[in-house]
N, C-alpha and C positions, 0 to 999 in steps of 0.2 A: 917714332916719337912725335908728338904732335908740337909745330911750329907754329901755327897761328894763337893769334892771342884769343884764348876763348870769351865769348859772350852768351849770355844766357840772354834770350828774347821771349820766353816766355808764350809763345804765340800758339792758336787755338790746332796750326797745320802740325807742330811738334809733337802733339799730344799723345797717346796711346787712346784708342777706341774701350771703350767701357765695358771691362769685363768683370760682373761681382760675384761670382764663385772665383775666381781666380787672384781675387782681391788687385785687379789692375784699372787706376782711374786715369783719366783727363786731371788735368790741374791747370787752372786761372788762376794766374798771380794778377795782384791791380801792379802799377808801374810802379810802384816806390818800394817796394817789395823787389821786383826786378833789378832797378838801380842799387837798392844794400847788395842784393849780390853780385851784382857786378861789381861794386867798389872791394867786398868781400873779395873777391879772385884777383880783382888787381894787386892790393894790399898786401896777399897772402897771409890775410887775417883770419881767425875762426867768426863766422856771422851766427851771433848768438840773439834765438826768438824766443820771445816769449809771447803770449795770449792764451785766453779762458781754453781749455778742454776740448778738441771735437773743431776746432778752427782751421785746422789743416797743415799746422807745423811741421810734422812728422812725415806728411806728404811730399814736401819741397823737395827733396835731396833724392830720391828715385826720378823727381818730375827732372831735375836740373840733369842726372844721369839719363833718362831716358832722350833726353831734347838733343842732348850733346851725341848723343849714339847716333842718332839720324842725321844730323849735319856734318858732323866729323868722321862716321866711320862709313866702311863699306856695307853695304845692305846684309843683314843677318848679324854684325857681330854688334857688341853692346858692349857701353862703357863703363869702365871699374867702380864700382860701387860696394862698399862696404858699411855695414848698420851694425851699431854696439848699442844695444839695450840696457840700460844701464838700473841696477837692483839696490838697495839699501848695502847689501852687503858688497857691493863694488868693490874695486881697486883700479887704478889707473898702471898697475904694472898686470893686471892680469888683461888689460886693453892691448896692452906689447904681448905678449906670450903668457902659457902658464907652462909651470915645469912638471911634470907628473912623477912627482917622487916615487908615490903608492904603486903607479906601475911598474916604475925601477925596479922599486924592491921585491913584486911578488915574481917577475922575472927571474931577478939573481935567485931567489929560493926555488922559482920553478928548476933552473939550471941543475940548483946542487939535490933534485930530488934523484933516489937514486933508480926508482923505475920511469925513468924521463922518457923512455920508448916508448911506455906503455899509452903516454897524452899525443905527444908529437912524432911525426914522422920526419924524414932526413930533412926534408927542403924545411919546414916549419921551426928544425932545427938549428938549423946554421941559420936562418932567419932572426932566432933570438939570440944566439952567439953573435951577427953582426950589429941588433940593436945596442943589444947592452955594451959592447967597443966602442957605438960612439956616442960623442959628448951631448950630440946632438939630436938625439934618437926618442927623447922624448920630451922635448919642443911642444908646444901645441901653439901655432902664433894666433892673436885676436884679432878681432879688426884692425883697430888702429896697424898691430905687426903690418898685416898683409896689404894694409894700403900702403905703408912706407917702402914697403918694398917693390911696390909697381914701375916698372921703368917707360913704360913704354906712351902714358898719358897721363893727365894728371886725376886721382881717380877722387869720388865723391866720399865724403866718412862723414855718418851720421852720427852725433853723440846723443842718445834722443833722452829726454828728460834727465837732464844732468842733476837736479835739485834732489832727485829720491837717494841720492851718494851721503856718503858723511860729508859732512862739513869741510873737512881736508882732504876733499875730493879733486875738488877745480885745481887748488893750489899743485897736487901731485902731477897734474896733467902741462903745466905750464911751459917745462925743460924742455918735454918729447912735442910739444907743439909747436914750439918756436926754434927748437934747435935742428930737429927733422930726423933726429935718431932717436935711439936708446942703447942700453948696453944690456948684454945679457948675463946677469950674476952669475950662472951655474957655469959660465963659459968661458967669460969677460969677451964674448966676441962684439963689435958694435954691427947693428942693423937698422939702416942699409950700411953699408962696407963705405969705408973712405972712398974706393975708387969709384963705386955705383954712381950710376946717373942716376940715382929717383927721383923722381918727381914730387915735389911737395902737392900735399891732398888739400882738395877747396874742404873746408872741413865748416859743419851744419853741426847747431847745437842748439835744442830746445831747453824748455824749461815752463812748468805747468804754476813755476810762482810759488813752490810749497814751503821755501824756506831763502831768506837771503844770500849772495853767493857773496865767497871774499871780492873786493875792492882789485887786489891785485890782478885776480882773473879779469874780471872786468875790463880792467883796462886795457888788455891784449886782443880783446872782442872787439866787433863792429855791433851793436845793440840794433834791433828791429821787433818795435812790438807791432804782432800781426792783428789787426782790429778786427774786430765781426762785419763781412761785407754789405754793403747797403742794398738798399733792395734791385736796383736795375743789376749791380754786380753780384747780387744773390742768386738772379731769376738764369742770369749767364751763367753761371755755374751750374747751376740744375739742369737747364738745357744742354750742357756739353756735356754733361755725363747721360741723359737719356737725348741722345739725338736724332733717334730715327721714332721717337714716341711722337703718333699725329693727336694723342689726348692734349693740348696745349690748356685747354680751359684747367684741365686738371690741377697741369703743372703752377698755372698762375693762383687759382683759387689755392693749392696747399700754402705755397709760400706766404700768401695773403696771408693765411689762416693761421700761419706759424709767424709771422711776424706779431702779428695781435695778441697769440698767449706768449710768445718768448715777452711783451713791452708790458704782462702782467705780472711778470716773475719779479717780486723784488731784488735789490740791489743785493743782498746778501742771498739770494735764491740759486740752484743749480738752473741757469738759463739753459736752455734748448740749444743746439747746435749745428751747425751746417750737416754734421754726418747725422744728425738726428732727422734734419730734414730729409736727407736724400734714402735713409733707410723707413721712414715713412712715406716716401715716395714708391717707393719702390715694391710695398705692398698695395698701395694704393693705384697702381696703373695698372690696367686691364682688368678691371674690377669694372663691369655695369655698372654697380652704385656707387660707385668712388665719390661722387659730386655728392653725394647725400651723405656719406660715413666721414668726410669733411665736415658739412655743417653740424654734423650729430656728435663731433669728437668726446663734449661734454660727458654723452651719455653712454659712452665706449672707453670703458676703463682699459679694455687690454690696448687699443689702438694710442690711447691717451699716455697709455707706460712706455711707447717708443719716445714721445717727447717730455714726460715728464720722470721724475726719479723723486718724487715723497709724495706723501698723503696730500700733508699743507697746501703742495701745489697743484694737485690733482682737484681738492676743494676749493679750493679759487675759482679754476677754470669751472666747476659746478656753479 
């Protein structure tokens, strides 16, 4: 179980090396970013972000599990990290466990068929005579479950875009966040167990702003809106995800380039975004003509649809 008080440093040596087929990045926090999560882990608050689309929110919480893996554990193993996606159709008890009724019961009817030889053999057999005996056999736990039940360190839970939930979404999530259990209806068993040592989870919550959250959740949050980074802390970003690329003109001229049509996007427009940069980068290097299909982007409607997403904006930039 880990005894030190953790700190997240954010620093460029903690990073993972840049792999995009594998979807594994580097991540650059500015310091103040940093500082909410750490007051976030002292607190044993949920650090709830928000900022525009494509800014890197949803990155944090792999970044802060990966950082922690390399200074707190032994080489090769990695620390608890759990990601809940969260859909319109949501529920904050299906985040604890979901029960699979449907499977119960096509079981109990598989049982009472009466050619049951003919499907299952002996071990596959007493396999579902031991499920269906217990109470607990069809459990399925969800993130949030399987963080709460982590003993051994305190593990990361991502809640990512909490705003796409109902409305009495946050509000359901408030009990099992502050009180560090739940109980399980089909069971009444509570999880984690009175006697467990769990760990309570540094718990990470976006939100893309699509609808207002209750007040009460709120105030149980540490709030951190993540800003779009400025250009020296732009250009650091881009470099630590292509670090071994000797193209630098490249990299300087795109950012350029992309700072100039993101500052034509009106105020009400889909701006351009860090991961829009780095995925037009990322066709763009090794590319002969790269410096040229840069300044030509105007007249390069398919290159121009990594950064842009309507007509309106695509005509501007014409």
């Amino acid at each position: 179980m880990t005894t030190l008080p953790l700190e997240y440093l954010g620093e460029p040596q903690y990073q993972p090396k840049p792999n995009r087929q594998k979807r594994i990045f580097p991540y650059l926090p500015n310091n103040n970013l940093v500082e909410a999560v750490n007051l976030a882990i002292a607190l044993e608050r949920p650090l709830f972000l928000q900022g525009e689309p494509g800014c890197g929110k949803t990155l944090l919480a792999p970044a802060i599990a990966y950082e922690f893996g390399q200074r707190y554990l032994d080489e090769g193993q990695t620390w608890p990290y759990f990601r809940w996606d969260i859909k319109s159709t949501s529920t904050a008890k299906e985040g604890c466990y979901i029960y699979d009724a449907l499977g119960k019961l096509r079981d109990a009817q598989l049982i009472g068929t009466p050619a049951l030889d003919r499907f299952l053999n002996e071990t596959e057999r007493e396999q579902l005579v031991k499920r269906l005996s217990d109470p607990e056999g069809y459990l399925i736990p969800g993130a949030m479950g399987r963080a709460l039940q982590h003993q051994e360190h305190r593990p990361i839970l991502l809640i990512d875009e909490i705003d796409k939930a109902d409305i009495d979404f946050p509000n359901d999530l408030l009990s099992v966040l502050e009180e560090n259990y739940f109980t399980i209806d089909e069971t009444q068993k509570r999880v984690p167990a009175e006697d467990d040592e769990a760990q309570k989870p540094i718990v990470i919550i976006t939100s893309n702003q699509e609808q207002d959250l209750p007040e009460a959740f709120l105030r149980r949050c540490l709030f951190f809106y993540l800003p779009f980074p400025d250009k020296p802390h732009l250009k650091n970003i881009v470099k630590c995800h292509f670090p071994e690329s000797e193209q630098e003109k490249i990299i300087d001229k795109a950012t350029d380039k992309f700072l100039e049509i993101r500052d034509q996007v009106p105020p009400y427009g889909k701006k351009p975004s860090t991961s829009e940069l780095l995925d037009w980068l990322t066709v763009l290097i090794g590319q002969e003509d790269a410096l040229a299909k840069i300044d030509e982007i105007a007249q390069n409607p398919a290159y121009a649809g990594i950064l842009l997403k309507s007509k309106e904006e695509y005509n501007r930039l014409s």
